[in-house]
N, C-alpha and C positions, 0 to 999 in steps of 0.2 A: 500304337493303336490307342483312340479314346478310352481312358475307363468310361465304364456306364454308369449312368448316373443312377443313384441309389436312394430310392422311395419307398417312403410310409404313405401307405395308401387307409386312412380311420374312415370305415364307414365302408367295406370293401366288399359286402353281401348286399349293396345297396346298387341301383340302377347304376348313378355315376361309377363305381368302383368297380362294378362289374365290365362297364365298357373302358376303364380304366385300365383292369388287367385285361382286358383283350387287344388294347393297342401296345402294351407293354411286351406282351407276347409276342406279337408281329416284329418288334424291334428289338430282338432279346441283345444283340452284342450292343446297343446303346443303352437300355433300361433294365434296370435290375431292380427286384422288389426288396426292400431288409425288413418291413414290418409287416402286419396285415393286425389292423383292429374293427372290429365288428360287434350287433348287439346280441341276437340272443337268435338269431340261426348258424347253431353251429353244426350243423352238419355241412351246409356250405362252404363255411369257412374250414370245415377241417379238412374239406376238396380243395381248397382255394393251398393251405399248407403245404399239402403233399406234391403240389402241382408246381409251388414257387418256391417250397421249401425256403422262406424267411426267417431271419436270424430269432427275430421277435413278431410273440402272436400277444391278439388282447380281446377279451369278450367279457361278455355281460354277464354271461351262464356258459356252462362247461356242462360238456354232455362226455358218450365212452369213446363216440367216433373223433369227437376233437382231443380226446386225452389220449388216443394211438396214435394220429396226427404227430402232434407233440412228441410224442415218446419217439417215434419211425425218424422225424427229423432231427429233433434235436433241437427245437425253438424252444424257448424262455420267454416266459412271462413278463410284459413291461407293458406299463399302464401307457394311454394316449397321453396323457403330459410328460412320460418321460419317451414315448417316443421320439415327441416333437423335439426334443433337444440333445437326443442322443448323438453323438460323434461322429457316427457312422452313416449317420443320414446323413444326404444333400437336398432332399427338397420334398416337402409334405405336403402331401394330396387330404383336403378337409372335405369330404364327402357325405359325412354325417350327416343326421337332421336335429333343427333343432339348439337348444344351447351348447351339448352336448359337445361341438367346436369348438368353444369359446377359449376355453384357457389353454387347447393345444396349438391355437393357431396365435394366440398371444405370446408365449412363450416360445413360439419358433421364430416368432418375427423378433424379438427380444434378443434370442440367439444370434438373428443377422442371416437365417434362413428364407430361400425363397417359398412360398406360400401357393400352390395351385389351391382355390378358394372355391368350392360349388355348394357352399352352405348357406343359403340366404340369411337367417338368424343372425349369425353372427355378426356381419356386418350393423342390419338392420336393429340391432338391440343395443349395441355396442359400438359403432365405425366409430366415434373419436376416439374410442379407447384402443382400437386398432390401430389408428394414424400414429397417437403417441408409442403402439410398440414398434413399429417402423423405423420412427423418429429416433427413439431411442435406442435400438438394436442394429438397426442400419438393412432389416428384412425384406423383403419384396412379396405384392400380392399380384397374382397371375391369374387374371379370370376363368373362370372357367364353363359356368354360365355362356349360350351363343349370344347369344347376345352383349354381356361383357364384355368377351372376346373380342366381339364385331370392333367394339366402341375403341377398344384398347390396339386392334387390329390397322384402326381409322389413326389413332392418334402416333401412331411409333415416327419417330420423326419429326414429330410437331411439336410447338409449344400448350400448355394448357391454357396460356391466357388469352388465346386465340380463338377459343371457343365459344360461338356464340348460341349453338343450341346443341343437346345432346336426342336424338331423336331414336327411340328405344318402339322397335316394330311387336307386335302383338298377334298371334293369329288369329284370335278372340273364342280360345277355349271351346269346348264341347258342344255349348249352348248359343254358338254363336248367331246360327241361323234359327234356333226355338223362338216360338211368339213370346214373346214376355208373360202373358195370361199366362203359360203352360208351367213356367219357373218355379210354382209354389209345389208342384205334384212329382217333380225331378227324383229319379233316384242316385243311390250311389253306382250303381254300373253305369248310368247313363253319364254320369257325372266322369267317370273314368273312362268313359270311352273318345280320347281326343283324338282329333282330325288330324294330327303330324306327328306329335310326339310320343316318345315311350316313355314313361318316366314315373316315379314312386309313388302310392298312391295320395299321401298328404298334397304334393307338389301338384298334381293333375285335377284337384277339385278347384286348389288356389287359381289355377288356370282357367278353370271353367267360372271363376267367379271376380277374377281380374285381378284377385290380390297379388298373385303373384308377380302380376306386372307392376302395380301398387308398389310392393318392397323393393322389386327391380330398381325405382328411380330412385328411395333411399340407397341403396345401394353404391349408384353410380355417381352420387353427392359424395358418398365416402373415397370410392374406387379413386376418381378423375379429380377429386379436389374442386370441384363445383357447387354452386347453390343450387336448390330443387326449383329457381326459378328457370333454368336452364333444361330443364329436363322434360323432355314432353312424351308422351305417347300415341304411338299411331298405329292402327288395326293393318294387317297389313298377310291376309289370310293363306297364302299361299308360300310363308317363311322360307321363302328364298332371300330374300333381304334382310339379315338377322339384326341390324341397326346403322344408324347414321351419325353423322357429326357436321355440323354445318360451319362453318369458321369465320373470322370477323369478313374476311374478304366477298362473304359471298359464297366462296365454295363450300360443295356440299361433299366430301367421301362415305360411300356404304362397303360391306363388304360383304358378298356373297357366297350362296352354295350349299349343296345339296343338306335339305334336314337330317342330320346326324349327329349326336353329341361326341365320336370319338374326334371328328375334326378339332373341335375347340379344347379339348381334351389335350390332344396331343399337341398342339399349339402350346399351352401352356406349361406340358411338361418339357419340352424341349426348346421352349424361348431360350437366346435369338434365333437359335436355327430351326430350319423348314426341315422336316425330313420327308420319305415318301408315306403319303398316306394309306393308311390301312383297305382292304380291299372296296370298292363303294361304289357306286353309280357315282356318273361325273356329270355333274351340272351343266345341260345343256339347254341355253336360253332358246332356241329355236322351237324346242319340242315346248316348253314351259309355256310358252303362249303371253297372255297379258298376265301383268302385274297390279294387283291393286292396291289402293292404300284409303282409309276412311279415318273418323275422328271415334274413339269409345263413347259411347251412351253413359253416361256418369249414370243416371239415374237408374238406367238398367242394371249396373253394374256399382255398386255402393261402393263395393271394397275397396275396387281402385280410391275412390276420393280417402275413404278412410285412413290407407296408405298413407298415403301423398299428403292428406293434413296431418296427423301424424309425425310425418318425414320432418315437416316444416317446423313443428312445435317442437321438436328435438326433446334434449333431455331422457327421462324414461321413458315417455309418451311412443316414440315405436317400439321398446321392448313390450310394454303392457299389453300395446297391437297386436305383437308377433304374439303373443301370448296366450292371449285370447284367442287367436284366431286357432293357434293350433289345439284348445281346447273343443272350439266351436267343431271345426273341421272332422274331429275326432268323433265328437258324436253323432254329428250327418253321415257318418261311416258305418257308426255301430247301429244309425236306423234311430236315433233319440229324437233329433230334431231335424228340421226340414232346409231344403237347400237358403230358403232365404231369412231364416234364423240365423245364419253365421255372419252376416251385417248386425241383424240385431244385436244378437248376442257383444257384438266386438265394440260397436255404439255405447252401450248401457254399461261395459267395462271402462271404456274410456270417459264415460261423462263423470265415474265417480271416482278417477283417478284424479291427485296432485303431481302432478310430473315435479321433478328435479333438475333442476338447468347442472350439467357438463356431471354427471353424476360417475361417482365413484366405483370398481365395480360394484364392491358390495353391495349397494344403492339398486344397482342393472339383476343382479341376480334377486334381491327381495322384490324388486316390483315384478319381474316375472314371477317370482312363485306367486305374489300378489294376484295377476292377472288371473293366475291359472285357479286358484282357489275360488274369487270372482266369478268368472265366470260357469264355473262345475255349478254354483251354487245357484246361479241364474238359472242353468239347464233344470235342477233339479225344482228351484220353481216353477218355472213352463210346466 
């Protein structure tokens, strides 16, 4: 019989980790949990303990229901950097938000571990310094992202140098159909309220304002080993079509089906093999009707270009991005400033940044707290 493969799921009280241990669940004689790291809902997590009973647990803050947790099973404290390299694991799930990633998904690739990857951050602050832990450990990243997925779905079998466009679908966020005039009066429900997906609430404003699609194409410069000249995006509202890849020949492969993240999810934990998928409606093009596809409104949508130049300027210049944005983001939430201050805000962070070409980490972690100081300080002007 296969053993099961044995996962550190960081970031496991979070949307991704959640539909994580529910696919895990479905397939318990192939997937077995050994870690569970989280930030600061532990009462969740100490459901999440009792239920998967993991070798090793990790949190932010400790409350009484996760210190009975603990005590009933018999897990042991072990930080996310030493998850990532424990002996016992086969393969870490980076689910987190934020930097927060960085150095457990560094040190697992360093390891020579495979990487299930659904933290945009990291990539986007940091992907050279990813590529060189790959390089030098011999680790693998496994999207996670549907879209990722799609892209890396498209390429199995293919060479990369083959690749003439990489074409990343968009469903166009919350506000997709709102008149542009209405954008400046937006709330944060309104802004959380998306048209397909379910997902965290940082991640579902970035959606509503295209950044997310933005980091997506750094992302997939790091992912696929491509330039950001390659990478395009297309609105594409009805995300049945979670991305394409177009190839020197002319041919175009997309890969389809139903919007759910445990598909790509479980894809990733189980590369190469397909197993059966967890209980789901089955994509059926008949009832789905027409498919559409449009170009993004840059101007409607700033963040995207912000992204995407950014992406191009390399160096610190997307951590600073990411950085600002998730400061921005943060207080459009808490009701500080308004849906289209978070351009702002990420604009006037980046025009007075110096970016660093191929920067160090250390270099990566000061211009993020950089941004983020930056930017508080802007808000507090406003």
């Amino acid at each position: 019989m296969t053993q099961p493969i044995r996962i550190a799921v960081l970031g496991s009280t979070g949307s991704i980790g959640h539909q994580a241990l529910d696919v895990i669940r479905q397939l318990p004689d192939r997937f077995s949990v050994v870690a569970l790291a989280a930030g600061k809902n532990t009462v969740e997590l100490s459901r999440q303990v009792e239920a998967f009973r993991p070798k090793y647990v990790c949190a932010d803050a400790w409350g009484p229901a996760l210190d009975h947790a603990v005590e009933v099973t018999g897990a042991r404290w072990l930080s996310m950097d030493e998850m990532a390299i424990a002996e016992d694991v086969d393969l870490v799930l980076v689910g987190t938000a934020g930097a927060a990633g960085l150095m457990p998904t560094i040190l697992a690739l360093r390891a020579g571990r495979p990487v299930a990857i659904a933290n945009k951050e990291v990539l986007v602050m940091a992907g050279h310094l990813i590529r060189e832990a790959m390089v030098a450990g011999g680790g693998s990243l496994r999207p996670v992202d549907s879209e990722h997925s799609a892209i890396w779905q498209c390429l199995w079998g293919e060479e990369n140098h083959e690749i003439r466009r990489i074409l990343l679908t968009a469903s166009g966020g919350a506000f997709r159909d709102l008149p542009e005039t209405e954008l400046a009066a937006v709330t944060p429900e309104q802004a959380l309220n998306h048209p397909t997906w379910k997902m965290g609430a940082k991640i579902t404003v970035d959606s509503a304002s295209l950044m997310n699609k933005g980091m997506e194409t750094i992302e997939a410069m790091w992912l696929f080993d491509v330039p950001m000249e390659k990478v395009e995006v297309v609105l594409h509202r009805e995300s049945i079509v979670h991305s394409l890849v177009e190839f020197s020949d002319g041919s175009v492969k997309a890969q389809l089906g139903v919007p759910d993240m445990r598909l790509p999810i479980q894809c990733a934990l189980a590369y190469p093999e397909r197993m059966p998928s967890p209980p789901m409606p089955v994509l059926d093009l008949a009832s789905a009707g027409a498919l559409h596809f449009g170009k993004p409104d840059i101007a409607r949508f700033p963040c995207l270009k912000l992204a995407m130049d950014a992406g191009r300027a390399g160096g610190t210049a997307p951590a600073v991005m990411a950085a600002a944005d998730e400061v921005a983001v943060g207080r459009f939430l808490a009701r500080e400033v308004g849906f289209l201050d978070i351009p702002r805000i990420i604009e006037q962070v980046l025009g007075r940044h110096e970016s660093t070409a191929n920067p160090p980490l250390e270099a990566v972690i000061a211009a993020d707290a950089w941004a983020r100081k930056v930017a508080a300080s802007i808000v507090v002007s406003r």
